[in-house]
Every structure is written in C-alpha cells, then in structure tokens.
C-alpha positions as CSV (number, residue, x, y, z in Angstrom):
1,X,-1.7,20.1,0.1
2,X,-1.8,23.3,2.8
3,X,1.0,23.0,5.3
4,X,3.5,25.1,7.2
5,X,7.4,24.3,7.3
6,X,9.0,22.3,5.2
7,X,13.0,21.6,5.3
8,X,15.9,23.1,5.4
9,X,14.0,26.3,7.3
10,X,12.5,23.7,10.0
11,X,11.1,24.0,13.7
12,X,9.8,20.6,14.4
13,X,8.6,17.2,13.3
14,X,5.4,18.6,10.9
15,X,8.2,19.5,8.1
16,X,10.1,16.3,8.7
17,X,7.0,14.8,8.2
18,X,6.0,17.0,5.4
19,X,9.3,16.3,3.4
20,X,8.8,12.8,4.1
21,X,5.5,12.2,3.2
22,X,5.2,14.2,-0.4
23,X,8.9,12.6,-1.0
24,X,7.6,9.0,-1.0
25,X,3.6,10.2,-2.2
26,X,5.6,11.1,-5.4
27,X,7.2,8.2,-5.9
28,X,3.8,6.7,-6.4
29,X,3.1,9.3,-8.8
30,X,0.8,11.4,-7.3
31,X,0.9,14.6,-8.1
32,X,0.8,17.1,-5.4
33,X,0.7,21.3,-5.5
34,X,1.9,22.2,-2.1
35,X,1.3,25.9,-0.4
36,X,3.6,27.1,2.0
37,X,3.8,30.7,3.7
38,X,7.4,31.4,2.3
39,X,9.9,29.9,-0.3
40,X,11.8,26.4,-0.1
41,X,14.7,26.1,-1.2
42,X,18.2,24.4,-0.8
43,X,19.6,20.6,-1.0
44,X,16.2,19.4,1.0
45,X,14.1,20.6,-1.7
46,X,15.2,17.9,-4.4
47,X,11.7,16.4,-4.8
48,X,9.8,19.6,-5.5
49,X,9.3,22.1,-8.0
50,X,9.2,26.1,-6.8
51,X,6.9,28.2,-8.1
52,X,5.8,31.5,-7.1
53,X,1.9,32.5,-6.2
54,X,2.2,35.5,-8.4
55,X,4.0,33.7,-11.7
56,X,3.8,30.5,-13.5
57,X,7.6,31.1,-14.5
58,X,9.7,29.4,-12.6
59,X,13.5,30.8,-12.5
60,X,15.8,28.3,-14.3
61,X,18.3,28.2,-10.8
62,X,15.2,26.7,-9.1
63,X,14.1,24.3,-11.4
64,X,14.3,20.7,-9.6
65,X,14.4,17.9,-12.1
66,X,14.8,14.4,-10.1
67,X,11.5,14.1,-9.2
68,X,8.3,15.5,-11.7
69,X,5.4,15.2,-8.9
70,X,5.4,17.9,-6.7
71,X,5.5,21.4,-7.1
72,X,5.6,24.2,-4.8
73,X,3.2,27.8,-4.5
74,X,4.3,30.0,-1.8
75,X,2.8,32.9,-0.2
76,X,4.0,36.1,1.3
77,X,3.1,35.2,5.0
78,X,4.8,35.2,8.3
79,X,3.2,33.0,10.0
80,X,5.2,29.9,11.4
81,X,4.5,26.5,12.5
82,X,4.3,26.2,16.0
83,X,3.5,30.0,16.4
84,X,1.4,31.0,19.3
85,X,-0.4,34.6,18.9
86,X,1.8,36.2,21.7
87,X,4.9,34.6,18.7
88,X,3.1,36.2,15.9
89,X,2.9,39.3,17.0
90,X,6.5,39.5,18.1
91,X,7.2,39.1,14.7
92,X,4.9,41.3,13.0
93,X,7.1,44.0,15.3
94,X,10.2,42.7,14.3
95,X,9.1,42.9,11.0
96,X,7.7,46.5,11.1
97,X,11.5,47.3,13.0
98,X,13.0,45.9,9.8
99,X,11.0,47.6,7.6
100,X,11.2,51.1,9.1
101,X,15.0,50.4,8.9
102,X,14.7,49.7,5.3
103,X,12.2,51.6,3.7
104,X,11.2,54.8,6.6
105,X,8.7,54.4,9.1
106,X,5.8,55.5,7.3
107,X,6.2,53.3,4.1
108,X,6.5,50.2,6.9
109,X,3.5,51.1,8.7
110,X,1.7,51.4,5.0
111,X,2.7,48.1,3.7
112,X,1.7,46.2,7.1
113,X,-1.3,47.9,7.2
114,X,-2.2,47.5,3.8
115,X,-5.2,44.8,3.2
116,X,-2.9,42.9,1.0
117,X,-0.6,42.7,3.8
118,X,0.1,40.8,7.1
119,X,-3.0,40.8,9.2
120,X,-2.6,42.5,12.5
121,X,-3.0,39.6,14.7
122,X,-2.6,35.6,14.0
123,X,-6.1,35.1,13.5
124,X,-6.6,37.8,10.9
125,X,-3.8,36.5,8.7
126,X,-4.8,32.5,8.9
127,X,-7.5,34.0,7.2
128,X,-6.1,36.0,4.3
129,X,-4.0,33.7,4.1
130,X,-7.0,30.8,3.3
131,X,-8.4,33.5,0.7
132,X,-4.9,33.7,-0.8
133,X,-5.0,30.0,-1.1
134,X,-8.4,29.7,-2.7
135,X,-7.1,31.7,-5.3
136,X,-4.4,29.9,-5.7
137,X,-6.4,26.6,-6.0
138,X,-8.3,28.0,-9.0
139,X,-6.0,27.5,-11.6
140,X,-5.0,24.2,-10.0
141,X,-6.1,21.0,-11.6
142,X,-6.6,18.7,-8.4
143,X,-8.9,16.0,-6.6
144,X,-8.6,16.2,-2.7
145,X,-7.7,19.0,-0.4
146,X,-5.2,18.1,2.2
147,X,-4.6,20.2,5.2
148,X,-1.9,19.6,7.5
149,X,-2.5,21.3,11.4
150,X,-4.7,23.8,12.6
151,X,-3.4,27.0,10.9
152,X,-4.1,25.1,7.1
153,X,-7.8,23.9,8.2
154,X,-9.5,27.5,7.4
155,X,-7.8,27.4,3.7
156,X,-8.6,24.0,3.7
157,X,-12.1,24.3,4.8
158,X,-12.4,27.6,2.0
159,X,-10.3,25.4,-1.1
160,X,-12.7,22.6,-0.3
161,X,-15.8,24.7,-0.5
162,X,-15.0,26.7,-3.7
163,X,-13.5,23.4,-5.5
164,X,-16.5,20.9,-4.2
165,X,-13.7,18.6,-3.5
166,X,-13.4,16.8,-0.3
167,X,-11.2,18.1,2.5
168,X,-8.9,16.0,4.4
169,X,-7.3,16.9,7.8
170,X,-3.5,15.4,9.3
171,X,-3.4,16.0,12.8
172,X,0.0,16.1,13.5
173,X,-0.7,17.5,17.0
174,X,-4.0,19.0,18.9
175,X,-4.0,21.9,21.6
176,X,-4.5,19.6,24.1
177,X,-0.6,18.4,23.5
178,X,0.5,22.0,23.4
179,X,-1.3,23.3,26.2
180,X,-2.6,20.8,28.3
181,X,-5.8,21.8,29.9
182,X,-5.8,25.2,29.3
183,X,-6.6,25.5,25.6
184,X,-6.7,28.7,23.4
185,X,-10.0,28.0,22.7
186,X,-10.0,29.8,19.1
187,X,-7.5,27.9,18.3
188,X,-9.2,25.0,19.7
189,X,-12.6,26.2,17.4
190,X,-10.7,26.3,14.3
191,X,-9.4,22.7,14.8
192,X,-13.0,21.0,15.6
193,X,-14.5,22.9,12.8
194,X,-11.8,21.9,10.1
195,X,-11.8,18.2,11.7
196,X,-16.0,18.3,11.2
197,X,-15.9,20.0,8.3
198,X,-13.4,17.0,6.6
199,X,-14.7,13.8,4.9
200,X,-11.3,11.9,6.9
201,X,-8.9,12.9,9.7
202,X,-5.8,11.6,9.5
203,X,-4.0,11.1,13.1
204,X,-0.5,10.4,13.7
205,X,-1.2,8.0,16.0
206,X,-3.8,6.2,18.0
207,X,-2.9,8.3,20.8
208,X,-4.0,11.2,18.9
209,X,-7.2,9.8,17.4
210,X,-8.5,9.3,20.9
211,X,-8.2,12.6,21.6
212,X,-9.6,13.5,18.4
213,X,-12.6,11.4,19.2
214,X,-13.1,12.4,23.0
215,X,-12.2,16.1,23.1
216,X,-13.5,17.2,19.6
217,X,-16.3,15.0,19.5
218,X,-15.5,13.2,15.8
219,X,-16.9,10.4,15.0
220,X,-14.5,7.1,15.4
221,X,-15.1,5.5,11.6
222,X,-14.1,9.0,9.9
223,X,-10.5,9.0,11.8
224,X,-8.0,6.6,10.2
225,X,-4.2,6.5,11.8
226,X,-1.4,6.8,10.0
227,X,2.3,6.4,11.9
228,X,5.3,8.6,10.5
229,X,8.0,7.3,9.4
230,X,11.6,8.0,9.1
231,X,14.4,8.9,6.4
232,X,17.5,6.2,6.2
233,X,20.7,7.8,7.6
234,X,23.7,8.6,6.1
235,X,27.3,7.3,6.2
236,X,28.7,9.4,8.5
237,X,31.1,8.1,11.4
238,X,31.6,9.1,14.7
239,X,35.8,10.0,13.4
240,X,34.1,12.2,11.1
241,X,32.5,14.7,13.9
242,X,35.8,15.7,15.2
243,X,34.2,14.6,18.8
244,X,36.7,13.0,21.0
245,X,35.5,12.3,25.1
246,X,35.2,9.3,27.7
247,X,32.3,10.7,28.6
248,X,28.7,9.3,28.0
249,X,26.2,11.7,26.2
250,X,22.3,11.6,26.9
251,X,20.4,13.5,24.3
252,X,17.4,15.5,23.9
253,X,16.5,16.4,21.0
254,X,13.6,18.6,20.6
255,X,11.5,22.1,20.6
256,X,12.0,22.9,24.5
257,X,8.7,23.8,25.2
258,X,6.1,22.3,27.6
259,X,5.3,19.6,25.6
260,X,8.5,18.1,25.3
261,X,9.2,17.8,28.9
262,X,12.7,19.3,29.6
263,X,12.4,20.0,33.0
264,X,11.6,16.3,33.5
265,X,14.9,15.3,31.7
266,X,17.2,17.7,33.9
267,X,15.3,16.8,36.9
268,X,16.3,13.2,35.6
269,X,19.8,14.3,34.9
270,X,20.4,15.6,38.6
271,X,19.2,12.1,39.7
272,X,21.9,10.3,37.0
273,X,25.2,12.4,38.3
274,X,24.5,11.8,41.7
275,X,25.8,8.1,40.7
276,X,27.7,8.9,38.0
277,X,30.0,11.4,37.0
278,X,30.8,10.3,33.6
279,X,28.0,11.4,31.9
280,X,27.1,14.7,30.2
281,X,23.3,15.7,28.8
282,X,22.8,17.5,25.6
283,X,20.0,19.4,25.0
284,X,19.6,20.4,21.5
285,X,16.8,22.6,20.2
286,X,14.9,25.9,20.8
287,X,12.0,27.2,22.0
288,X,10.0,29.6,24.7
289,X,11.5,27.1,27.4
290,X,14.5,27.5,26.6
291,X,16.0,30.6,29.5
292,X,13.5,28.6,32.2
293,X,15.6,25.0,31.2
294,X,19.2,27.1,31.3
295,X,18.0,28.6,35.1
296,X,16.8,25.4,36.2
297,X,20.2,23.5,35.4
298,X,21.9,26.3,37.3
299,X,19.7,25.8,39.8
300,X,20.0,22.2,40.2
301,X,23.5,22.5,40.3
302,X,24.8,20.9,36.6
303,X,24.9,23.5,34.8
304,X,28.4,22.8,34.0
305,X,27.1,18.8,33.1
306,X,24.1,20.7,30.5
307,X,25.1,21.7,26.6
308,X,22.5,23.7,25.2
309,X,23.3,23.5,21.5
310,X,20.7,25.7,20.1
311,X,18.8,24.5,17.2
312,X,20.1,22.2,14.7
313,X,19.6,21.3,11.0
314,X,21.0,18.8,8.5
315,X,24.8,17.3,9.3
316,X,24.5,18.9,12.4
317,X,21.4,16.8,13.7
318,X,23.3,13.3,12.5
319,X,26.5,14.5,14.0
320,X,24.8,14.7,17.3
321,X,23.3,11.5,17.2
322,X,26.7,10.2,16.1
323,X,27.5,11.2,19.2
324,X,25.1,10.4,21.8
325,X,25.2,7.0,23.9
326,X,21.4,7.5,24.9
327,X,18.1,9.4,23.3
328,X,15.4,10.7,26.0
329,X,12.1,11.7,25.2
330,X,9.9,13.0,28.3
331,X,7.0,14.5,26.5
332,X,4.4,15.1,28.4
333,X,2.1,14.4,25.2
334,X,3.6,13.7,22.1
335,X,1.0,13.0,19.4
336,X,3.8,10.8,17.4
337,X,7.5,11.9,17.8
338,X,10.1,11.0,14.8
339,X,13.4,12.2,16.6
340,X,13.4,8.7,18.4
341,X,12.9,7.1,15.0
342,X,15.8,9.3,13.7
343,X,18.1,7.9,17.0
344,X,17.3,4.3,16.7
345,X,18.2,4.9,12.7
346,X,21.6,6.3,14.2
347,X,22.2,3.2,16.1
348,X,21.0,4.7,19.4
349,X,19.1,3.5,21.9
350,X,15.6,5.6,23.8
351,X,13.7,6.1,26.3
352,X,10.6,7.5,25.3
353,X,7.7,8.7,27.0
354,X,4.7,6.5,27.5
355,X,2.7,9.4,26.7
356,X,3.6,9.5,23.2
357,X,2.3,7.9,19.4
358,X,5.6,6.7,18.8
359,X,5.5,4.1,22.0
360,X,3.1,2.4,20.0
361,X,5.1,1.1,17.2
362,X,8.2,1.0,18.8
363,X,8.8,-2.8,21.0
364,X,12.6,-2.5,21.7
365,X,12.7,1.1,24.0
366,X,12.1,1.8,27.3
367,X,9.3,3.3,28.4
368,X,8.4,5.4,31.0
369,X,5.9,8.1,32.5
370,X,7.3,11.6,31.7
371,X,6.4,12.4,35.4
372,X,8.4,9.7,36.7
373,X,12.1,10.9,37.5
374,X,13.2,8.9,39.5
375,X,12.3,5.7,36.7
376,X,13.8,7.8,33.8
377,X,17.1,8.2,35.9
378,X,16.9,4.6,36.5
379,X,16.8,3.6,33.1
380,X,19.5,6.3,31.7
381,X,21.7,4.6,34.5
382,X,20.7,1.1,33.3
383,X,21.5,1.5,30.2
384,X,24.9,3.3,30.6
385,X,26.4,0.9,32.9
386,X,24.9,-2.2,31.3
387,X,26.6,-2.6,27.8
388,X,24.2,-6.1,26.7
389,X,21.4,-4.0,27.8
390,X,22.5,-0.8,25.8
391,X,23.6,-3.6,22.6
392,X,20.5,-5.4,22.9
393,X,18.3,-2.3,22.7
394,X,20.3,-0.5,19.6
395,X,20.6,-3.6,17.4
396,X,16.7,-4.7,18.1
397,X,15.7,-1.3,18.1
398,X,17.3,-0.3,14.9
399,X,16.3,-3.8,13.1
400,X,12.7,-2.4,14.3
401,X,12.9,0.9,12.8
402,X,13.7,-0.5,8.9
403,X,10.2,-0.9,8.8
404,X,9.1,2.3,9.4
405,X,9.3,4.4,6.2
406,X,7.5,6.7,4.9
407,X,6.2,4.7,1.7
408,X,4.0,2.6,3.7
409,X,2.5,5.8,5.4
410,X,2.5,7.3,1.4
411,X,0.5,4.1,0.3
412,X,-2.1,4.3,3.4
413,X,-2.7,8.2,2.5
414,X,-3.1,6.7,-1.0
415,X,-5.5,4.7,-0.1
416,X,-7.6,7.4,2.2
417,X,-7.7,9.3,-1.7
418,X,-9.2,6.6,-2.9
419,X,-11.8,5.4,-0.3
420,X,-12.3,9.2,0.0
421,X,-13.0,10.0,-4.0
422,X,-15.3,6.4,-4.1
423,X,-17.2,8.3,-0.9
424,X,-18.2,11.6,-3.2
C-alpha cells in the first residue's frame, strides 16, 4: 500500500482515511507493508509496525505490539499530500535554507543536488520516489498493489509492473475537485494513466466515480465505490475543554483552500449576524486560503465574530467539536468528506454541501448548494433558533453515523482483493 500522510503529522482526510482503513484491514488479518515519504510515529501509530527503507532492524522504542498486520517502510522524501508544485518547491528552498544553516552552503547544495536526493521539482521526485519504492517492493512478500492518490500511481504503476501483480487505485479526490476547470494537466496525466493502467479503481464515493468515468474516460464495471467511514469518539465532556460562553459556535473544519469553500461560509456568516448577534464562527484549519479568508472577514465587517484556530490535531479536533452547536461544510466538490462524520459522532449537527460524497450516505443533514448563501444562512439560523430542529438532527444524525465504520469499508476492499486475484 503507497500513500502519503498518515496521523499524528496530518493535512487532510487521505490520512484519516489511511489510519482508518489499514486499522480495521488488519483486524481481518490482512497483512499490509505500507510506504510513506517520512516516519510515523506517536500514540496514532498503535496498529503499525516502523521500519526503515534502509534496515530490517527495527529500534526496540518503536516496536508496536497490539496489532501484528501492518508494518511501515518510509522513505526520505519531502513531498506532502496535498502539495502543489508551486508547495514543493517552497520546500525544497526551505529545506536547502536549513541545510546551508546546518551543514554550509556548499555541502547543502551537494546533498540536494545529489541523484539520491530530492528531485528538483515535484515531478522529478514522484518519480525517484516510485523507483525507491520498487526497490522496496522487492524483498516484500505481497499479492496486490494499492495506491492511494495521484502522487502514489507512478510507484504504483512501477511495483505493479516489476511484481506482475495487479495494481489498484483509491481515488480519494481528482483534480477536478482541486482545481475546478483548470487542471494541471500533468498532474491530470498521471492520474488517467495510473487509473488505466489499474485492474480496479476504488472511489470514495459515487460522486467521484462519475467523474472518474466522464473526465478520465474509465470504464464504469472497473470502478467500485467504497464510502469512508469514521473512528468512535471519545469520552470527553464539554466541562473538560475549559470553554465557558452563551454564545453559539458554527464550525468549519477543514483545509481552507478552494475546495472547501470558506469564502462561501463567511459570506454565510455575514448573512447569520445580521439576525443574530449571539453567534460566533470558528474556522479551524490551514491552507493557501488562509490570509484571503482572514481579509475577507475584515472586509465583511466580522472579523471580530471569525476565530481562525490554525490547524488542529488529536484532543484538540474533539475539543472543538465539543464545542460547536453547528458543523458547515461548503465545498465546492468534495469527493467524500469525513469531518461531518466526525461532527455527527460528537453529537453535532451539519450542513453539508450537496456537492459532496458524504451527502450520499448521510439522510439526517441539511443540504445545500455551496453557492447558495443566502440558503446556508438560512439553515445555520434554523437550526440555532429552533432547538427540536437542532435535537432532531443530532440524535438522528448520530444514530445514522454508527453505521458508518471503517470495517465495512475494510471488508468491501477485501472483497475488491479477492475478485481482483480470481481476475489474474
């Protein structure tokens, strides 16, 4: 399995889903030898075992023994999920800043020139990093090949075609979702090719698999859907966050980038406070948004009504849901979308974007069109003022959610393995 985040040193959903998905494929025994671009470690890490790409020895402080399944190989990379090229390179310099710091300029410049090294641009390195992979693969005992987004399908493609076993893809999101119309169109290459090039694409939702169909031209019976699911929550209590305020709290929680939609949600949020004063909107995350949403609240005149928490891991993430009276989601296309999983599992209620994979396995949330301001200030407002509205929507909506786990999206991917190995 080729992927690219995995928790605690998260960006987004893919290592949510990641951790979710190998945590519940183990506990059906399957065996899994996962290949990240840097090393995982911490309390989220309990299912795996860590190994590095240039030793079999594993150090005895990083030995995980609750769960035998999974292992870990990492490999000296920077590249990041979610990175565009402009991203990359900014930290390839950062890194070369770092290193000159450390070492003296010229032994920086050597080691990131080096061929062993980073590649000079995104591209480049996706590559050496699929040949670091492929020699990674060959002392790995192993029947599929599973690559998860578009910076895995090149190793992918390369494992696959040095093993002779089959390759499958998970599209956890296309380029249409991240750039709308105007798509980088190598990145858009290296997509259709791995998606061609697999025996089965996995899409998060049927959302997605239309656009896998329509915009990458695959053929229907090859792409199955599989939903995400969500972890159970904790214990934690709302006394136990130290928060104490009359006011209502409307999250978003989320990368703040295009995709997500946050200038829809503070355009929304003007709309709310012009009929309510008691209300305050949280917008937790990061991303290359992020100054534009700060200027527009200014702008709009509630900047003093906006907390911009920065990103958030762990405790904090449950804290803030512990918190919140109300979960938004304007995405403007969302191939799936777990936070509002993660809300209803907190007891709190959404709004989520029609636009979005979730919104079909999801009944009890409202819905809207990310464009529609005026409709998602309606709703924020209905379900503040209307306590059996709010009630009805968090106990239905968190009844719904039980059933959403990750071991019955663990046992479908089982299943794709075996229709997959039966194929070849």
């Amino acid at each position: 399995m080729l992927g690219w985040e995995f928790p605690p040193f998260i960006s987004g959903g893919l290592g949510t889903a990641c951790y979710g998905l190998t945590k519940a494929m183990d506990h059906l025994g399957i065996r899994i030898a996962f290949v990240l671009p840097k090393m995982v470690q911490g309390k989220y890490a309990t299912h795996v075992k860590l190994l590095s790409p240039d030793s079999r020895t594993v150090p005895e402080s990083l030995k995980i023994t609750e769960l035998k399944n999974v292992k870990f190989h990492t490999i000296d990379s920077p590249l990041q999920a979610y990175s565009t090229p402009d991203t990359y390179q900014q930290h390839i310099e950062e890194t070369i800043r770092q290193k000159q710091m450390m070492h003296g300029a010229v032994s920086a410049a050597t080691q990131l020139a080096g061929g062993s090294d980073y590649g000079k641009d995104m591209y480049n390195e996706v590559h050496r990093y699929a040949a670091l992979a492929v020699e990674l693969a060959r002392n790995e005992d192993f029947d599929l090949v599973h690559a998860h987004d578009w910076m895995t399908y090149p190793a992918g493609i390369a494992v696959a075609a040095v093993s002779g076993k089959p390759l499958i893809v998970h599209v956890h999101s296309t380029e249409f979702d991240r750039s709308g119309e105007h798509v980088n169109q190598i990145i858009y290459d290296i997509e259709r090719q791995g998606m061609h090039r697999a025996a089965k694409v996995i899409a998060v939702s049927h959302f997605t698999r239309s656009i896998i169909i329509s915009r990458y031209g695959i053929s229907g019976d090859k792409v199955e859907v599989i939903h995400n699911g969500v972890e159970c929550n904790g214990d934690l209590t709302l006394a136990e966050t130290g928060i104490r305020s009359d006011e209502k709290i409307v999250l978003f929680l989320g990368r703040i980038t295009m995709q997500k939609g946050p200038e829809y949600f503070l355009y929304a949020a003007r709309k709310v406070l012009e009929v309510m004063s008691n209300v305050k909107f949280v917008m937790a995350g990061s991303g290359d948004m992020m100054h534009r949403a700060i200027e527009l609240a200014a702008e709009l005149g509630i900047g003093h009504k906006i907390l911009f928490t920065g990103f958030l891991r762990g405790q904090d993430v449950q804290r803030i849901y512990k918190m919140a009276d109300l979960y938004v989601m304007p995405s403007v296309s969302e191939p799936f979308g777990i936070a509002p999983l993660e809300a209803l599992d907190n007891d709190v209620p959404v709004i989520i974007s029609r636009q979005s994979g979730v919104s079909e396995v999801l009944m009890h949330a409202l819905k809207v069109d990310f464009w529609d301001v005026n409709e998602i200030a309606n709703k924020i407002v209905a379900v503040l003022k209307y306590p059996p509205l709010e009630m009805t929507l968090r106990n239905h909506g968190n009844f719904e959610v039980r059933r959403l786990r990750w071991e019955d999206s663990a046992k479908k991917c089982a299943r794709i393995y075996e229709e997959t190995l039966v194929a070849v």
